[in-house]
N, C-alpha and C positions, 0 to 999 in steps of 0.2 A: 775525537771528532769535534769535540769542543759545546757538549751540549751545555755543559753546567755553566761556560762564558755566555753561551746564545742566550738560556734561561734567564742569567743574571739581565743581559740586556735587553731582553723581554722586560722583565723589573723593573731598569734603568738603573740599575745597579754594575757602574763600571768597575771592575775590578780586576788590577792586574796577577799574577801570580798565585789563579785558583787549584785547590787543592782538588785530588782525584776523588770523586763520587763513589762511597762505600757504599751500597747498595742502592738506597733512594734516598731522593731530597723531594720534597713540598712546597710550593708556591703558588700561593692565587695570584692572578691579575683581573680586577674590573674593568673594562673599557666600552665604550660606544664603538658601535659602528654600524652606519647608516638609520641614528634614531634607537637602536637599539642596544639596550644593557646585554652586556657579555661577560661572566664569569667563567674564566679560563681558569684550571687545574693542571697546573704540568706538576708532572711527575717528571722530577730525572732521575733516571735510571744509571744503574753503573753499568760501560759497558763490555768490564772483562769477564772473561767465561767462570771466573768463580763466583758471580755474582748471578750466575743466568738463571738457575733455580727460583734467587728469589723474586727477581725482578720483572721475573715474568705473570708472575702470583700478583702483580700491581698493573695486567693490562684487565682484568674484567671490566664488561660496562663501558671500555673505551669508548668516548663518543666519534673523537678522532683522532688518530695520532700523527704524532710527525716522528720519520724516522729520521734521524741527521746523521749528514757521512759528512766526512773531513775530504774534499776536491783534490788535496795535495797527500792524500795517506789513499793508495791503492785499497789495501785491508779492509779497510774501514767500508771503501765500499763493495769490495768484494762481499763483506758480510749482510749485506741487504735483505738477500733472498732468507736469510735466515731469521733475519726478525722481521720481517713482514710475515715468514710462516707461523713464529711462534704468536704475535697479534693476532693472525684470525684462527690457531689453533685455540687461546688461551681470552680471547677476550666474551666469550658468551655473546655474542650479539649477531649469530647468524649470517657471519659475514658482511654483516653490514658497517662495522668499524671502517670511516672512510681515514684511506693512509697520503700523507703527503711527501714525496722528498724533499729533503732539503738536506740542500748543498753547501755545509760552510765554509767559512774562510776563502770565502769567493775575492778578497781582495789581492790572497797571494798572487804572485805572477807566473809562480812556477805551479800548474798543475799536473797530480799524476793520470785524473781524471779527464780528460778533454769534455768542451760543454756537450759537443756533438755524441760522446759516448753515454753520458749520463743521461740527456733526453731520449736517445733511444731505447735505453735500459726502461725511462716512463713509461713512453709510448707503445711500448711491449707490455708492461705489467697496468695499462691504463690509471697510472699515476699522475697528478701533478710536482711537477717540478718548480722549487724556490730555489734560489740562491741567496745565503746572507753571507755577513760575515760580521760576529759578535764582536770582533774586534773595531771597526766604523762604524756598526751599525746600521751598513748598509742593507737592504733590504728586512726591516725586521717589521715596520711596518707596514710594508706591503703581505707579509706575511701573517700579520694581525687581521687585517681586513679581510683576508683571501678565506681563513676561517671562520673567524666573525660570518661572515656571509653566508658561506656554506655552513654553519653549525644551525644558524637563523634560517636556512631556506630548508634544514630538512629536519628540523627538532618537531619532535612526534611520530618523526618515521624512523630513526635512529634506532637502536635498541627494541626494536619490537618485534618480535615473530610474525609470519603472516595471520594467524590466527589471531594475535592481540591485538591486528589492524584492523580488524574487520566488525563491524558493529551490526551486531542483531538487534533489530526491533521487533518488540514482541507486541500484541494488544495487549490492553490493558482492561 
């Protein structure tokens, strides 16, 4: 799907001829967006099924994830529904782990995904839909900002059960 070229260029780290993701890789990025400091944590994931054991063991606590499908590999997004279920099986956070699509190698010409299928696929699972492609680097900063915002407009509601939202005052 091309996550480990997207992440790199998340980085700014162009690189042609990357090698396939053996379980997980590690990356911060700091960035602003709109006034605000953003420390982004991607995890890349490997995503063939001999690796699904562990790399599922690296969504707890997710605050958000993006799932990436390759626009021109059917498979890839055929397999959607399956990790978005193991995210809100595996990530502890009460289903609150907000998920984004995204759709890479949006620059090929030949898709196998039509845009009209894959929005719909959103719009049914109330998902946001991006499109990049790590190879221009098209959309990647839109894609920065689109988290950026939503991680800043709901940090403190994230990860917290209802109970750990809820403040009791007591006298004193």
């Amino acid at each position: 799907a091309g996550k480990t070229s997207l992440v790199n260029c998340i980085m700014g780290n162009k690189q042609e001829n990357i090698q396939t993701t053996t379980a997980i890789a590690f990356q911060q990025k700091e960035y602003e967006v709109d006034g605000e400091q953003i420390v982004l944590n991607l995890w890349d994931t490997a995503g063939q099924e001999r690796f699904r054991s562990i790399t599922s063991l690296y969504f707890r606590g997710c605050h958000i994830a993006l799932v990436v499908f390759d626009c021109g590999q059917r498979k890839s997004f055929e397999e959607l529904p399956y990790w978005i279920e193991q995210i809100n099986l595996k990530s502890d956070t009460n289903g609150q782990t907000i998920i984004y699509l995204v759709s890479n190698k949006c620059d090929l010409e030949t898709r196998e995904i039509s845009k009209e299928e894959q929005q719909e696929f959103a719009e049914k699972n109330n998902f946001e839909l991006l499109e990049t492609s790590a190879k221009t680097g098209q959309g990647v900063d839109e894609l920065l900002n689109v988290i950026g915002r939503k991680y800043v407009a709901t940090r403190g509601l994230v990860l917290k059960s209802p109970l750990e939202r809820q403040v009791i005052k007591t006298k004193e």
